[in-house]
C-alpha positions in Angstrom: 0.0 0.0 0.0 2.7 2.5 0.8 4.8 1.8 -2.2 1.5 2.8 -4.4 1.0 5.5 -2.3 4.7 6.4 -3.1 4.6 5.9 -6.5 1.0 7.6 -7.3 2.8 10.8 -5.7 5.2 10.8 -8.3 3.2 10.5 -11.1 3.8 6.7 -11.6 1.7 4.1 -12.8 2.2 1.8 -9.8 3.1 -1.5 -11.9 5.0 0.7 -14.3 8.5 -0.3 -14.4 8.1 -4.1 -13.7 5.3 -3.7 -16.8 7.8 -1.6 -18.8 11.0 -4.3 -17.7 8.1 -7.5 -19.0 7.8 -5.2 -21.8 11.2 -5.4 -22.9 11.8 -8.8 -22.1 9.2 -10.1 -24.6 10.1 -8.0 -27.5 13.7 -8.9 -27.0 12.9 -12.5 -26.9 10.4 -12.2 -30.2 12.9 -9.3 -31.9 15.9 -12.2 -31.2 14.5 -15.5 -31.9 12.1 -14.3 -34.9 14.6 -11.9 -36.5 18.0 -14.4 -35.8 16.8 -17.5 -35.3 13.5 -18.5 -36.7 12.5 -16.2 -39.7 9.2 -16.7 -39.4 8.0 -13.7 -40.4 11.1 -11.7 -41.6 10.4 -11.9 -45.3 9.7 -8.6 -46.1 14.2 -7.8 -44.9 13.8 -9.4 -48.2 12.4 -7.2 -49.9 13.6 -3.8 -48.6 17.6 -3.4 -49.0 19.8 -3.6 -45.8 20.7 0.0 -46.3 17.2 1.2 -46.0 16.4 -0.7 -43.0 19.6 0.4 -41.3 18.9 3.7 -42.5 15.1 3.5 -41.0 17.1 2.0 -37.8 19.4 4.6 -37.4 16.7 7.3 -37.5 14.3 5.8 -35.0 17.4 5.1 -33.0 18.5 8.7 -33.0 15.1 10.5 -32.5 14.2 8.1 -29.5 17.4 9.3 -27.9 16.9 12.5 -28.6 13.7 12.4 -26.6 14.4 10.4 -23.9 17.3 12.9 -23.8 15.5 16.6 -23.5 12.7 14.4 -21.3 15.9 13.1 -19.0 17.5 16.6 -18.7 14.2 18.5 -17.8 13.7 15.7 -15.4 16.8 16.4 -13.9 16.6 20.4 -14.2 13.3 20.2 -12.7 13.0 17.5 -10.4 9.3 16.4 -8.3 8.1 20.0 -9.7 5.5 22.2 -8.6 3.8 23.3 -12.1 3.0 21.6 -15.4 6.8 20.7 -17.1 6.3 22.2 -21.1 9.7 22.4 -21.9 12.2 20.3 -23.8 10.6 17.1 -25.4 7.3 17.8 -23.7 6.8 20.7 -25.4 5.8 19.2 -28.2 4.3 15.4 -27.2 3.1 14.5 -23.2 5.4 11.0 -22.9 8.8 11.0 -24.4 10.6 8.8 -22.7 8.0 6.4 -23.8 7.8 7.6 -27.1 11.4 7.4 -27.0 11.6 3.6 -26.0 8.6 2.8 -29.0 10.7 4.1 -31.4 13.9 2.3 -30.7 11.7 -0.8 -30.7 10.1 -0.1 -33.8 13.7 0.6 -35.8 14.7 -2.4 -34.3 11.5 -4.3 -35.9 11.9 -2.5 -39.0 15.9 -3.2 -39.3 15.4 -6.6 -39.5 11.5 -6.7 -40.9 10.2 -9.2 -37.8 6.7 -9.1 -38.1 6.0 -10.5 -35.6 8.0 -8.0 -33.7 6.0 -5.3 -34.8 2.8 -7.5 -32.6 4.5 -7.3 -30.0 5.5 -3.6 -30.1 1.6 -3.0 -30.8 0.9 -4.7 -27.5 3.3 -2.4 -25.7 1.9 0.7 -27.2 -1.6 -0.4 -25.4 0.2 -1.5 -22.6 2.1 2.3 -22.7 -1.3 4.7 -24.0 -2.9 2.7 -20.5 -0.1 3.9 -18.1 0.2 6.9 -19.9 -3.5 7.5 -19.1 -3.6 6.4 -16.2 -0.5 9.1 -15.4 -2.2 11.5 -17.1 -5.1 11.5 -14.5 -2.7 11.8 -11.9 -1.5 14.6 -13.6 -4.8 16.5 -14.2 -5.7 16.0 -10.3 -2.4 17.6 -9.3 -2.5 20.2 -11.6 -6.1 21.1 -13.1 -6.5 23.3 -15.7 -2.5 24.0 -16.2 -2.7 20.5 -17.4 -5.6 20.1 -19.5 -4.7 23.4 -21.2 -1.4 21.7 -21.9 -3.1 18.4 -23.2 -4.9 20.4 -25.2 -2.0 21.9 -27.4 0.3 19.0 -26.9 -0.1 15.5 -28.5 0.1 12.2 -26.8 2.0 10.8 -29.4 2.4 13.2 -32.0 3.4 16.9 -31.7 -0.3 18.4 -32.6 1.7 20.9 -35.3 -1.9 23.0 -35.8 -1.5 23.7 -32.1 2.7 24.8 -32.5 1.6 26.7 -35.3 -0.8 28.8 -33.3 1.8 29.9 -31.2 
């Protein structure tokens, strides 16, 4: 009870990081044995050259650490903070660091066309858009109308551009 209690006070889904470690775990396991192992559903790497893939790779690769990045540093600027963070990475989408972690996922599925890889990473995205949520309402409790005036020009997944273009 006191370790959701903790956790809720940060802002934390309270099975977050063991979900987010499981998370891992399987798409590494299905990324691994499907893409280097079994091939069952890598045919399309057959189809797309291996410079395009690593190409795709390298640019999912560098954008997820670029937001997990900015999302790490305000973190670390700002700490447990007292107002609605809109600066860095979440100043233009509300979860980077998950994002960040979806992407590197999804260059990894794409570098080596694992199909079945790319299941997996839509059952994390669920698994992240529900913690996200559930974050999110933590959020709006803590900070009211700051917040929902910020999801309101700020995407969950994608930077809402009409919204940057207002500015």
């Amino acid at each position: 009870m006191t370790e959701t209690v903790l956790k809720e006070k940060n802002g934390e889904h309270p099975s977050g990081h063991a979900g987010q470690l499981i998370s891992f775990l399987a798409f590494a396991a299905v990324w691994a044995a499907d893409s280097f192992f079994g091939h069952w559903s890598t045919f399309p790497a057959r189809d797309v050259p291996l410079a395009a893939r690593l190409a795709l790779l390298g640019l999912a690769l560098l954008t997820a650490v670029s937001l997990i990045r900015s999302a790490g540093a305000v973190h670390h600027i700002e700490g447990e903070s007292d107002h609605v963070v809109t600066t860095g990475a979440y100043r233009h989408v509300r979860h980077p660091i998950y994002l960040g972690v979806m992407l590197g996922y999804l260059g990894m599925a794409l570098a080596t066309g694992s199909l079945l890889s790319l299941g997996v990473l839509l059952g994390i995205f669920f698994y992240y858009n529900y913690i996200a949520g559930y974050e999110e309402k933590l959020l709006e409790a803590r900070f009211g109308a700051a917040y929902q005036e910020y999801k309101a020009r700020t995407g969950k997944w994608v930077p809402n551009i009409l919204a940057t273009r207002q500015k």
